[in-house]
C-alpha positions as CSV (number, residue, x, y, z in Angstrom):
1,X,76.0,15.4,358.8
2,X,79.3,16.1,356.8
3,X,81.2,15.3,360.1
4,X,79.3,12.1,360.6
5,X,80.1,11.1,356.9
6,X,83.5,11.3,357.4
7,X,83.4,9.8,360.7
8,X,81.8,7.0,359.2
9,X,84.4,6.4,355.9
10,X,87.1,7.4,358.2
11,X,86.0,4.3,360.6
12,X,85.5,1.7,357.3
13,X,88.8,3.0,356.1
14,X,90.8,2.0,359.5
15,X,88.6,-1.3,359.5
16,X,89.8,-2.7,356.8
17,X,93.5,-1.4,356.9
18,X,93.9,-2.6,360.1
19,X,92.5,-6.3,359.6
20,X,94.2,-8.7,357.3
21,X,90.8,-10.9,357.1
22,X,89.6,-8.2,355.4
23,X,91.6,-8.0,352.6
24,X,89.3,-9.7,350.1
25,X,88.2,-7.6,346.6
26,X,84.7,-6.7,347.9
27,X,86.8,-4.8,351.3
28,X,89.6,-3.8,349.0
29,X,86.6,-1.9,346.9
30,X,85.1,-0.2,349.8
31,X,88.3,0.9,351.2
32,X,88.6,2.7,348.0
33,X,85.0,4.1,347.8
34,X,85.2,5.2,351.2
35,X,88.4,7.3,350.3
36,X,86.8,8.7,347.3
37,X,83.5,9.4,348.8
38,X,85.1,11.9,351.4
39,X,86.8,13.6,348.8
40,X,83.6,13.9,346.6
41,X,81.7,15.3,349.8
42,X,84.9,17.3,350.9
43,X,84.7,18.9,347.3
44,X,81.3,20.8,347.6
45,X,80.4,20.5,351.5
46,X,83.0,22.9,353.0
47,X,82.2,25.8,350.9
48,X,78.2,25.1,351.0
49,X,78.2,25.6,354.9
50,X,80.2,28.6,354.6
51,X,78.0,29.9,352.1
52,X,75.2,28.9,353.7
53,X,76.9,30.6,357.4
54,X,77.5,33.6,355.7
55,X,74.8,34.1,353.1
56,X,77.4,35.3,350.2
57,X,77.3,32.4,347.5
58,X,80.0,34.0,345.6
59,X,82.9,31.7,343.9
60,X,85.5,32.9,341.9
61,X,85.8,31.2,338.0
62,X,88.8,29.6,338.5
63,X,87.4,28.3,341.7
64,X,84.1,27.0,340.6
65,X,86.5,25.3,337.3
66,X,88.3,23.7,340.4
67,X,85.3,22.0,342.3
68,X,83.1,21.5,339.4
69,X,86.3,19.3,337.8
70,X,86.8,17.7,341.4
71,X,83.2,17.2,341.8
72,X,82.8,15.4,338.3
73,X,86.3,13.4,338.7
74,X,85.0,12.0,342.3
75,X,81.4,11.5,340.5
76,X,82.7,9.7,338.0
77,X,85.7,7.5,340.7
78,X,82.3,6.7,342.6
79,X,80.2,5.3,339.4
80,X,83.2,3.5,338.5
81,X,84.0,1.7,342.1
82,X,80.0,0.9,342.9
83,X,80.2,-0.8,338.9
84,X,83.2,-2.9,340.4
85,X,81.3,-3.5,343.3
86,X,78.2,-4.9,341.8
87,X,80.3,-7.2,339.2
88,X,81.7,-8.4,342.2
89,X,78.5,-9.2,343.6
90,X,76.8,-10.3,341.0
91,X,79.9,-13.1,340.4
92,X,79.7,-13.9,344.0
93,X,76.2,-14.7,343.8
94,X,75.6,-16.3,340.3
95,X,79.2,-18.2,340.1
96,X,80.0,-19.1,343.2
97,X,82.5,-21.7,342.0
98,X,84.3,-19.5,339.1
99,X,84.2,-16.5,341.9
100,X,88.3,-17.1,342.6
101,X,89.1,-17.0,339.4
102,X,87.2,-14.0,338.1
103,X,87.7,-11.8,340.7
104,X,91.3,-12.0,342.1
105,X,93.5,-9.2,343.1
106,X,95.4,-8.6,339.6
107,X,92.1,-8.3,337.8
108,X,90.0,-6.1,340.7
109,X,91.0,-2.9,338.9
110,X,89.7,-3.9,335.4
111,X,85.9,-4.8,336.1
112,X,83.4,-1.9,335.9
113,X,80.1,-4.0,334.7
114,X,77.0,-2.7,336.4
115,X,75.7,-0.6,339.7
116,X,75.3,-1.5,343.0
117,X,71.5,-0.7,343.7
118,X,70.7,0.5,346.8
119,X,73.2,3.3,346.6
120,X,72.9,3.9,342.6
121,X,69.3,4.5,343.5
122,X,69.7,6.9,346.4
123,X,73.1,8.9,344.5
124,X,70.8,9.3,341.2
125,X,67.5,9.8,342.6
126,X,68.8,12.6,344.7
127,X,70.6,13.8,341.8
128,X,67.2,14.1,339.9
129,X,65.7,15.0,342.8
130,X,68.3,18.2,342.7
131,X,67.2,18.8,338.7
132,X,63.6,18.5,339.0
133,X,63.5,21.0,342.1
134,X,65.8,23.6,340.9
135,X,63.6,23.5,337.7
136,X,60.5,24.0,339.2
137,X,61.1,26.4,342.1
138,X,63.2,29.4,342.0
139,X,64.1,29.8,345.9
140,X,67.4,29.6,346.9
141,X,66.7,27.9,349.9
142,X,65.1,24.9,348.8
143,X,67.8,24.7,346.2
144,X,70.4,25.0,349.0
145,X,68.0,22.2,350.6
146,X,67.9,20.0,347.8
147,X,71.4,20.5,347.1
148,X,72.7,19.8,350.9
149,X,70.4,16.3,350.5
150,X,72.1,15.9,347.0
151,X,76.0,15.9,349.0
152,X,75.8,15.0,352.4
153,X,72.5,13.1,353.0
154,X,73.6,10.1,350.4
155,X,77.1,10.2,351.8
156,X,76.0,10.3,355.6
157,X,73.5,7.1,354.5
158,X,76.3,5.3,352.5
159,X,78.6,4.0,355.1
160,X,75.5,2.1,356.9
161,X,74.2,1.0,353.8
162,X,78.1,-0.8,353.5
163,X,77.6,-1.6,357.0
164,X,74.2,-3.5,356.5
165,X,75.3,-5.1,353.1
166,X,78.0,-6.7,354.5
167,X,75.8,-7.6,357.9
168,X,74.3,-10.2,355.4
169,X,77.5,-12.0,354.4
């Protein structure tokens, strides 16, 4: 699944490089997510299967500092881009007419407003998802299981929910 995510932002990412009709805000946004979304998998993924291989879930301090600051700064990159996203959308839709005006390329850096749903829904809910289980049962494997659903099953899903989004426009 980890290989197919980054197959899959690897593929959006040469998309939209290579083609100059798709340098428009909403592209020039998921250019970026796509970039950021395969360093917050890349952050946690890697060391997960090896634990996982080799059934020692050991992590040094300065090594869990590292990913856990990596983790929350690619978190946080991802929250930020889907908020651009969304205003983006949401001008597109509700002001067609004003849409060049509010959303040109000086200004696509300054809009975080609100969350694009789909994939809000799906990154928090597993997120919960993660909390609630690791609360309620103390196995490591279905907190490995919850935890492997929390990184690479939303990032796996994300690129095709992209794909479908923009199958609409």
């Amino acid at each position: 699944m980890y290989i197919l995510a980054l197959f899959g932002y690897l593929l959006i990412i040469l998309t939209v490089s290579s083609d100059s009709h798709l340098h428009t805000p909403m592209y020039f946004f998921l250019f970026y997510l796509s970039m950021v979304d395969i360093g917050f998998i890349s952050t946690t993924v890697p060391s997960l299967i090896v634990d996982i291989q080799t059934h020692c879930p050991v992590i040094s301090y300065v090594g869990c500092l590292t990913q856990m600051s990596l983790f929350i700064i690619f978190a946080c990159m991802d929250a930020m881009l889907l908020a651009v996203m969304a205003f983006d959308q949401f001008v597109a839709i509700c002001h067609p007419l004003y849409f060049q005006v509010i959303v040109n390329p000086s200004g696509c850096g300054v809009l975080p407003l609100a969350s694009y749903l789909s994939i809000v829904c799906l990154f928090y809910g597993t997120a919960l998802g993660v909390y609630l289980s690791s609360s309620l049962s103390h196995s490591p494997r279905s907190n490995a299981l919850a935890s492997v659903m929390y990184t690479v099953a939303t990032p796996v899903l994300n690129p095709f929910i992209y794909r479908l989004k923009e199958q609409g426009h």
